[in-house]
MIVEX-450641 format. One record per residue: x, y, z of N, C-alpha, C, O in turn; residue number from 1. Coordinates in steps of 0.2 Angstrom, whole numbers, plus 5000, padded with zeros to 4 digits. Example, Ala and Ser with C-alpha at 12.3 -4.5 7.8 and 13.67 -1.06 7.14 Angstrom:
2
+------+------+------+------+------+------+------+------+------+------+------+------+-----+
:  n_u :  n_v :  n_w : ca_u : ca_v : ca_w :  c_u :  c_v :  c_w :  o_u :  o_v :  o_w : pos :
+------+------+------+------+------+------+------+------+------+------+------+------+-----+
: 5066 : 4972 : 5039 : 5062 : 4978 : 5039 : 5066 : 4984 : 5039 : 5071 : 4983 : 5042 :   1 :
: 5064 : 4989 : 5035 : 5068 : 4995 : 5036 : 5064 : 5000 : 5039 : 5067 : 5006 : 5040 :   2 :
+------+------+------+------+------+------+------+------+------+------+------+------+-----+
// end
This chain:
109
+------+------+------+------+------+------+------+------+------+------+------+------+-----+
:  n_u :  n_v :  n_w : ca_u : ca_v : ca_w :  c_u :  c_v :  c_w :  o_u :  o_v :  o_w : pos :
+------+------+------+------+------+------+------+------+------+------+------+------+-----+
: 4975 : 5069 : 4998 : 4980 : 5065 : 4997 : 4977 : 5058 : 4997 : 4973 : 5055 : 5001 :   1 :
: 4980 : 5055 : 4993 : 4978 : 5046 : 4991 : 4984 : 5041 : 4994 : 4990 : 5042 : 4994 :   2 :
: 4981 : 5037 : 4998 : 4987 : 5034 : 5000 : 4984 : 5027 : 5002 : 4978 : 5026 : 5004 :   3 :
: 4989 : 5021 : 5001 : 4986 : 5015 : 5001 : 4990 : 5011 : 5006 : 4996 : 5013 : 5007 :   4 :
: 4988 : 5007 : 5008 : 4991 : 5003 : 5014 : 4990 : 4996 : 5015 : 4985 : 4994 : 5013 :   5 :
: 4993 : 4991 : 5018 : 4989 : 4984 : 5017 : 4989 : 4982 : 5024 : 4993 : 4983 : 5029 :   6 :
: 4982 : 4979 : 5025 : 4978 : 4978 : 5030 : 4976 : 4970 : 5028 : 4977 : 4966 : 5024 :   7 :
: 4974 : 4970 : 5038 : 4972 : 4963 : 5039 : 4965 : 4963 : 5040 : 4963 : 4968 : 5042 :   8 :
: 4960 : 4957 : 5040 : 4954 : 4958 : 5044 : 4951 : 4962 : 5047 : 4946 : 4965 : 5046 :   9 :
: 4956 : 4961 : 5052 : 4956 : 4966 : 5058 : 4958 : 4972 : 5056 : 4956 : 4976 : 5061 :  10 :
: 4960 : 4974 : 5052 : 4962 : 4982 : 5053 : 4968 : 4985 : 5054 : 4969 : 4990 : 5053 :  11 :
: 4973 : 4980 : 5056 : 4980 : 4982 : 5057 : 4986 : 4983 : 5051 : 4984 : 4980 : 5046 :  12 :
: 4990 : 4984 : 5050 : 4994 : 4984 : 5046 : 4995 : 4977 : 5043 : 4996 : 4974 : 5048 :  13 :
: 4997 : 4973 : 5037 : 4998 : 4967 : 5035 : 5005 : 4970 : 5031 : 5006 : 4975 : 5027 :  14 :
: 5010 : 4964 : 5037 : 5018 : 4965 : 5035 : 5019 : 4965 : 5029 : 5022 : 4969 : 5027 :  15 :
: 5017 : 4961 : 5026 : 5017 : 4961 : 5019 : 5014 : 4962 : 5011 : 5010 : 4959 : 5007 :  16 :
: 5017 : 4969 : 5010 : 5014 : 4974 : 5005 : 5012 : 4967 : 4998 : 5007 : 4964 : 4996 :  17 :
: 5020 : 4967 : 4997 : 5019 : 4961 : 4990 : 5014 : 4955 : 4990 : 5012 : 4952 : 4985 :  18 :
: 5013 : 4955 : 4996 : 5009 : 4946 : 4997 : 5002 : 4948 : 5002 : 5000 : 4943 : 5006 :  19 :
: 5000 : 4954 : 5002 : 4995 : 4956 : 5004 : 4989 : 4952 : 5000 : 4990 : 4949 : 4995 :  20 :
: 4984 : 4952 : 5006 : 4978 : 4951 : 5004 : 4971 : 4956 : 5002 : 4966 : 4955 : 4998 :  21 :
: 4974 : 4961 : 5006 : 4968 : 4967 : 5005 : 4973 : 4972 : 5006 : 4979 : 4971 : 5009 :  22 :
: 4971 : 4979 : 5003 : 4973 : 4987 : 5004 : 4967 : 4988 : 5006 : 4961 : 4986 : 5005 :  23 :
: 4972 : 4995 : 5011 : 4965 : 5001 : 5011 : 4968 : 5007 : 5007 : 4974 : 5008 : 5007 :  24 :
: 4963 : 5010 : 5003 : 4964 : 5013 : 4997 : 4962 : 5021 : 5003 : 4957 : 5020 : 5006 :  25 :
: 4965 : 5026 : 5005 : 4963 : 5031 : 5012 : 4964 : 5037 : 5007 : 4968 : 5037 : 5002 :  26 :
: 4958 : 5043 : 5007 : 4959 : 5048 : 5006 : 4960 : 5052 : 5011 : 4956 : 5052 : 5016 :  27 :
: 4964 : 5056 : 5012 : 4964 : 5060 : 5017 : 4967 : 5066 : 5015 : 4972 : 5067 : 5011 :  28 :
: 4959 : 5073 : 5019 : 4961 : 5081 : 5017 : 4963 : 5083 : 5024 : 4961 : 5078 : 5027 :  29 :
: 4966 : 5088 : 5028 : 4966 : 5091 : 5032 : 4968 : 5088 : 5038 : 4967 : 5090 : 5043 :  30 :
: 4971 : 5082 : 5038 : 4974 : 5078 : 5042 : 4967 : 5073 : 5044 : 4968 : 5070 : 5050 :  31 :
: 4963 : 5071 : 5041 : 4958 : 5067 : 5043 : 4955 : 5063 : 5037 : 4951 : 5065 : 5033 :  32 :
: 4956 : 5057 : 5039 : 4952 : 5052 : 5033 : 4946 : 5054 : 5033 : 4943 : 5055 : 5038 :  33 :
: 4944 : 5055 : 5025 : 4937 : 5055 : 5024 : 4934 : 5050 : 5019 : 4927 : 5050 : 5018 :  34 :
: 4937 : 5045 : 5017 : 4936 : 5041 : 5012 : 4941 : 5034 : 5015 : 4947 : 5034 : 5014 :  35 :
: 4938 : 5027 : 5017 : 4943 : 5023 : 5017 : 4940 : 5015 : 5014 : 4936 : 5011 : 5016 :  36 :
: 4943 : 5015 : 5008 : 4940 : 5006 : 5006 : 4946 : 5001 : 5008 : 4952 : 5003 : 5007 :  37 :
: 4944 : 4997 : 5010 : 4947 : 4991 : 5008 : 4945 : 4987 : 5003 : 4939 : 4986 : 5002 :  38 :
: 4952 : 4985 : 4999 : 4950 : 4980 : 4991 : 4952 : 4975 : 4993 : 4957 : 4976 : 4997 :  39 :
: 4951 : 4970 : 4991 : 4957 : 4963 : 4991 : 4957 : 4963 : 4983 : 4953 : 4964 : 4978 :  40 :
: 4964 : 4962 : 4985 : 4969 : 4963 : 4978 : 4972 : 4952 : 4978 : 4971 : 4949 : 4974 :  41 :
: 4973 : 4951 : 4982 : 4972 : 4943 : 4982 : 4980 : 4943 : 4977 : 4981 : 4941 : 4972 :  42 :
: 4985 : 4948 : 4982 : 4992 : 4947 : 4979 : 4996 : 4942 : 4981 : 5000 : 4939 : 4978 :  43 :
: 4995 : 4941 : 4988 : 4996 : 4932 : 4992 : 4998 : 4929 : 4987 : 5003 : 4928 : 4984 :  44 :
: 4988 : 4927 : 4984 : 4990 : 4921 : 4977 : 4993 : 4923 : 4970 : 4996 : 4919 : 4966 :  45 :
: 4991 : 4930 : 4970 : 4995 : 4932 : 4962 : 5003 : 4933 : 4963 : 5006 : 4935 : 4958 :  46 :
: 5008 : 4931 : 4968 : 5014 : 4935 : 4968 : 5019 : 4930 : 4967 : 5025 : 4932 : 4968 :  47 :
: 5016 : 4922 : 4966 : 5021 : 4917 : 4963 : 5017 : 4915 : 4958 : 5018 : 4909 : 4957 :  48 :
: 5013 : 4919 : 4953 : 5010 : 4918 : 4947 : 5014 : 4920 : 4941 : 5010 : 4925 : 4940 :  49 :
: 5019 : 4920 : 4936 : 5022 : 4924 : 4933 : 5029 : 4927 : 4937 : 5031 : 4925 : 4942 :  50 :
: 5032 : 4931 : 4933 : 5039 : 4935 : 4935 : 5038 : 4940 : 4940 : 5032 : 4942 : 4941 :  51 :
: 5044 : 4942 : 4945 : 5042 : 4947 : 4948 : 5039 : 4953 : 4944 : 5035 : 4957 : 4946 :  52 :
: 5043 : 4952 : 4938 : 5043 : 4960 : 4935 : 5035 : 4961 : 4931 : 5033 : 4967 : 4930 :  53 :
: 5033 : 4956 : 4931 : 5024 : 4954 : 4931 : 5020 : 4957 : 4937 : 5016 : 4961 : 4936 :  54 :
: 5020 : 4956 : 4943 : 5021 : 4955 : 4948 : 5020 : 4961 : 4952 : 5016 : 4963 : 4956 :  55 :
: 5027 : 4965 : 4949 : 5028 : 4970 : 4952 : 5022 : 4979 : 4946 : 5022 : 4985 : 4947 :  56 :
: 5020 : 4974 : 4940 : 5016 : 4977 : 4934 : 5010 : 4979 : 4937 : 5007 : 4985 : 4938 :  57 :
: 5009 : 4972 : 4939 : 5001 : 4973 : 4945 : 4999 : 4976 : 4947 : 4994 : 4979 : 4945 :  58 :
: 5005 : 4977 : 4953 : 5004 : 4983 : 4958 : 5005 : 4991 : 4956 : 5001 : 4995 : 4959 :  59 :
: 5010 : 4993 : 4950 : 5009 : 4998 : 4948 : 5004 : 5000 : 4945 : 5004 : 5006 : 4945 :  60 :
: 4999 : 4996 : 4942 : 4993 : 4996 : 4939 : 4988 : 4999 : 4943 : 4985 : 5004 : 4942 :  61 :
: 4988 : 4994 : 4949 : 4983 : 4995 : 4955 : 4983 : 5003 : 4956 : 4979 : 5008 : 4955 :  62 :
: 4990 : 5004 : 4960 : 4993 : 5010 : 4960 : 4988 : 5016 : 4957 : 4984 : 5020 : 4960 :  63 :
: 4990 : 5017 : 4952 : 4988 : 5022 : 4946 : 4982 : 5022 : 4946 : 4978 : 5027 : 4946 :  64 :
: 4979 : 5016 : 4946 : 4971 : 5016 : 4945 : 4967 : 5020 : 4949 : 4962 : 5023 : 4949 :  65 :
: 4970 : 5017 : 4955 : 4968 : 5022 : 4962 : 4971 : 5027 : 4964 : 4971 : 5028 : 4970 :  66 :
: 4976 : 5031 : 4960 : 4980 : 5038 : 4960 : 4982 : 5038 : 4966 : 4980 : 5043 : 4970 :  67 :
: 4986 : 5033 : 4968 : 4990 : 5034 : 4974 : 4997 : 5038 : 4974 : 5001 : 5038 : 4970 :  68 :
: 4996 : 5040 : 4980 : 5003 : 5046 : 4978 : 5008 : 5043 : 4983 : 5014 : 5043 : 4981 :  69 :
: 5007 : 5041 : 4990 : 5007 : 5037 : 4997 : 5007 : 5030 : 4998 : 5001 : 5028 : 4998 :  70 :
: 5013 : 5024 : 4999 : 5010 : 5019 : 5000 : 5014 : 5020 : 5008 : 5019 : 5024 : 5009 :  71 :
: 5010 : 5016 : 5013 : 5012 : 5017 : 5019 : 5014 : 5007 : 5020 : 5010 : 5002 : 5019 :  72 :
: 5019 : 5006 : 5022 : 5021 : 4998 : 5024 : 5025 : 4998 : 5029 : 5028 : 5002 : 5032 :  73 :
: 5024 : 4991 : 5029 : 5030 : 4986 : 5035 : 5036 : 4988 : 5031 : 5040 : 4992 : 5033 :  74 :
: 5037 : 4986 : 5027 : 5043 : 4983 : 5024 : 5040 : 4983 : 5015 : 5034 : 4982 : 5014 :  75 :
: 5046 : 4982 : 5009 : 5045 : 4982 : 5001 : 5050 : 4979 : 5001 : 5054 : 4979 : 5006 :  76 :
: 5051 : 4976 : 4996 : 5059 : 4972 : 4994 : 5062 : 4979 : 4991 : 5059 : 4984 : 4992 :  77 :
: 5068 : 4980 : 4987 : 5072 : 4981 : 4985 : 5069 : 4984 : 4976 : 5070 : 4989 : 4973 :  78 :
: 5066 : 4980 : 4976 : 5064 : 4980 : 4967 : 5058 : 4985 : 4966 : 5056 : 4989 : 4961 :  79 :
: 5054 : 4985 : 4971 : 5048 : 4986 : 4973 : 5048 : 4996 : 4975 : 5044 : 5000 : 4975 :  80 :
: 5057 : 4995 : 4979 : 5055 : 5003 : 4981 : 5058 : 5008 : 4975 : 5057 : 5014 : 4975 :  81 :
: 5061 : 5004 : 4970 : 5065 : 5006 : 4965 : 5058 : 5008 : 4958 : 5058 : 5012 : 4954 :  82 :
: 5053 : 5002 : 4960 : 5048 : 5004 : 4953 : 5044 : 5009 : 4957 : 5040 : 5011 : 4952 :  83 :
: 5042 : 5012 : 4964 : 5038 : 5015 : 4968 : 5043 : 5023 : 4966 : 5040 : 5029 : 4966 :  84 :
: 5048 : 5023 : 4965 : 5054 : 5030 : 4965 : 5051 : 5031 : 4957 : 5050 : 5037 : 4954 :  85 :
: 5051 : 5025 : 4956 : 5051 : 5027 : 4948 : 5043 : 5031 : 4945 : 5042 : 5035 : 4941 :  86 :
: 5038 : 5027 : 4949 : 5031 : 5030 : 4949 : 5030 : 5037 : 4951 : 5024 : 5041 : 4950 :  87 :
: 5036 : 5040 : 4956 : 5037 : 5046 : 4958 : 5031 : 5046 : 4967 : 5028 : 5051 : 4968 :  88 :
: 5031 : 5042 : 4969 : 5027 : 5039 : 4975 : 5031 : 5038 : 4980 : 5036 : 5034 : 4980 :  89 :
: 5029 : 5042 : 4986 : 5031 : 5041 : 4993 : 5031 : 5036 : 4995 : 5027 : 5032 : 4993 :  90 :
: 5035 : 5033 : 4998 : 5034 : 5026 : 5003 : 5038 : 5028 : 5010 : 5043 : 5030 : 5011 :  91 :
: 5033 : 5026 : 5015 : 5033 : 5027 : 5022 : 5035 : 5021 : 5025 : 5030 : 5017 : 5027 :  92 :
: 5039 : 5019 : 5025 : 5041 : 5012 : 5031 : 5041 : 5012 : 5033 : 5041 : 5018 : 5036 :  93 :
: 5041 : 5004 : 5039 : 5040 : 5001 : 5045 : 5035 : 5003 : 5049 : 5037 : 5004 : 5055 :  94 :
: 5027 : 5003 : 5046 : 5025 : 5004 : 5052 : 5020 : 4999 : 5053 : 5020 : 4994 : 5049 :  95 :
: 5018 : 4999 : 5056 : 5012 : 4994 : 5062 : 5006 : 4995 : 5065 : 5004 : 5001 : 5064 :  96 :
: 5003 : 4990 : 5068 : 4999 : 4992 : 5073 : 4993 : 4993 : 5067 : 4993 : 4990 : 5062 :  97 :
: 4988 : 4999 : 5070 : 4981 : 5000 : 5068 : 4981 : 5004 : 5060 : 4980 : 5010 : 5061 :  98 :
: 4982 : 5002 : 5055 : 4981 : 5004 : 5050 : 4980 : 5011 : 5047 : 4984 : 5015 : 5044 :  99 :
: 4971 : 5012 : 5050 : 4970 : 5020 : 5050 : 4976 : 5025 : 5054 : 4977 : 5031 : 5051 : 100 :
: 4979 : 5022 : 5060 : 4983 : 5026 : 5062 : 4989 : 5027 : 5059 : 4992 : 5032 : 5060 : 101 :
: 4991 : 5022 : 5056 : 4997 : 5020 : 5052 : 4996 : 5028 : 5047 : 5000 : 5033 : 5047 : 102 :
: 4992 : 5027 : 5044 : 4992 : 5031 : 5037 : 4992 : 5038 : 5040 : 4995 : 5042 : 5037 : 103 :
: 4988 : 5041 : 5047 : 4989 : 5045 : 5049 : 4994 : 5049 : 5050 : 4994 : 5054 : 5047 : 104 :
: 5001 : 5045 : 5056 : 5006 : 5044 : 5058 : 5013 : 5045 : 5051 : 5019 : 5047 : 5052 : 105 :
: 5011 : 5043 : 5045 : 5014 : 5041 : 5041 : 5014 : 5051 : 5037 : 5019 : 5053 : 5035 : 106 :
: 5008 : 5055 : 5037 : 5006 : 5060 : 5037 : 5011 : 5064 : 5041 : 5016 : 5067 : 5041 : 107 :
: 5008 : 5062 : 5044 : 5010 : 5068 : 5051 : 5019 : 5068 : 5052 : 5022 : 5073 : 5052 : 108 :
: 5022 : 5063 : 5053 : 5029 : 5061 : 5051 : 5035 : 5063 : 5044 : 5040 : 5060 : 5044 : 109 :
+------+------+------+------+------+------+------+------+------+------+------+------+-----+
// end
């Protein structure tokens, strides 16, 4: 399973999916990451460039490119979990803390 999460420096969850700076892009088989990148996607500065519905094109883009099926987050607006139901893609809220664990917990849950 493919599942994408937004991260900080450090490695913790970053609250904000829309205005992230980097993802980590997690493959995980049998309850254990085997694959984990982090991209800076530099959505911070692209997400007052254009309309939301631009915006929100992005992300779905990203999405797909990296065949995510799992987005694990703090929090999405409203618009965001509407175009996510529509990609037919899981989303896990509210969570925190250490990322890798996040996406683990986000499984397991």
């Amino acid at each position: 399973m493919i599942l994408c999460v937004p991260v900080t420096i450090e490695g913790a969850i970053d609250p904000r999916w829309g205005r992230a700076e980097s993802v980590a892009v997690a493959e995980v088989i049998d309850g254990e990451i085997v694959q984990w990148r982090v991209i800076e996607v530099s959505w911070d500065q692209l997400h007052d460039t254009g309309s939301s519905a631009r915006h929100h094109a992005r992300i779905a883009r990203f999405l797909r490119e990296h065949h995510v099926e799992t987005v694990v987050a703090h929090h999405v607006g409203d618009g965001m979990v509407r175009m996510m139901n529509t990609m037919g893609l899981t989303l896990r809220l509210d969570a925190s803390g250490d990322a890798r664990a996040a996406v683990l917990d986000a499984l397991a849950g």
